[in-house]
N, C-alpha and C positions, 0 to 999 in steps of 0.2 A: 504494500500500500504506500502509495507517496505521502507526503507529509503534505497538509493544506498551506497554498500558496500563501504568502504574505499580503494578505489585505488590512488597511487601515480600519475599516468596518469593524472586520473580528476581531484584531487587535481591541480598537474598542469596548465592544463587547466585556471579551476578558476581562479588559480592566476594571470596566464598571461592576462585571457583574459575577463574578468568580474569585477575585482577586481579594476583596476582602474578606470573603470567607476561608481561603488559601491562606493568608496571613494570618487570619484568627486561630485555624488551624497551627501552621508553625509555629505560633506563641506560645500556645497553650500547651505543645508537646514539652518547647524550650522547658515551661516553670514545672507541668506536671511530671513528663516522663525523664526530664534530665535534671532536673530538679535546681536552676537554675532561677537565681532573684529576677523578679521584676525591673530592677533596674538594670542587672545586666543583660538580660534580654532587651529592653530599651536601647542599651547599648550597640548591641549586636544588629538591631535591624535600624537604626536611623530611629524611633519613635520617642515620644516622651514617655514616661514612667505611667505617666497617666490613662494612653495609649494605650499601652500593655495590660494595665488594670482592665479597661475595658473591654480590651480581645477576652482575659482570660476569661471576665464574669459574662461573656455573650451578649454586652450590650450594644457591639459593636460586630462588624459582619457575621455573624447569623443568621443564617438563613437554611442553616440546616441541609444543605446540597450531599448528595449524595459522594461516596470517593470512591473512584474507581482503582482496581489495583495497580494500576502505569501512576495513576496519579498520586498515588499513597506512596506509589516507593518515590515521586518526583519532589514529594511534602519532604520524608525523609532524607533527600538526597539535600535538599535550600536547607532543613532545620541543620544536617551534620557542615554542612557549607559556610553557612553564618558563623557557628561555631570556628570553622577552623580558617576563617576566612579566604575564604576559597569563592572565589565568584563564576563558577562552571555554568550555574543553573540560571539559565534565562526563563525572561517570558514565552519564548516559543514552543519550550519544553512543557511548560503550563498549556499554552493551546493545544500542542498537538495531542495530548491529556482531552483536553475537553472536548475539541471538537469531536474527535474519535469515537468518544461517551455519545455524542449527540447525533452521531450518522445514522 
């Protein structure tokens, strides 16, 4: 299967409407399953403290989106990345995640 071209549209999309449920997700891995402070997770992804409070308690992108297994290891692969700052994991890695789900 080819990878879905690069359109500004889906880009879009993504952004708007995946992505911060994506982020809420790697935060919440950060504080619950690596067991990492809120403030250094703030640290790690650019957010404020305050930020992170709100990924972690779902006040903030939740939307409850379904995750597919390309997309869970793509979570896994940004949350171990940030960590080790490692910048491999693009947004396109996230699309072709979604869009995939969505064909």
């Amino acid at each position: 299967m080819n990878p879905p071209s690069c359109d500004i549209m889906i880009c879009d999309e993504i952004v708007r409407q995946y992505l911060p449920q994506i982020r809420a997700e790697v935060v919440s891995r950060m504080v619950t399953e690596r067991g990492l402070s809120q403030k250094c997770v703030a640290g790690y992804m650019g957010l404020t403290p305050a930020a992170v409070c709100q990924y972690v308690s779902r006040k903030r992108g939740c939307r409850c989106m379904e995750i597919s297994d390309d997309l869970n290891e793509v979570i896994d692969q940004w949350t171990w990345a940030l960590i080790n700052g490692d910048r491999r994991v693009t947004i396109c890695d996230i699309c072709r995640c979604v869009h995939r789900k969505n064909k």
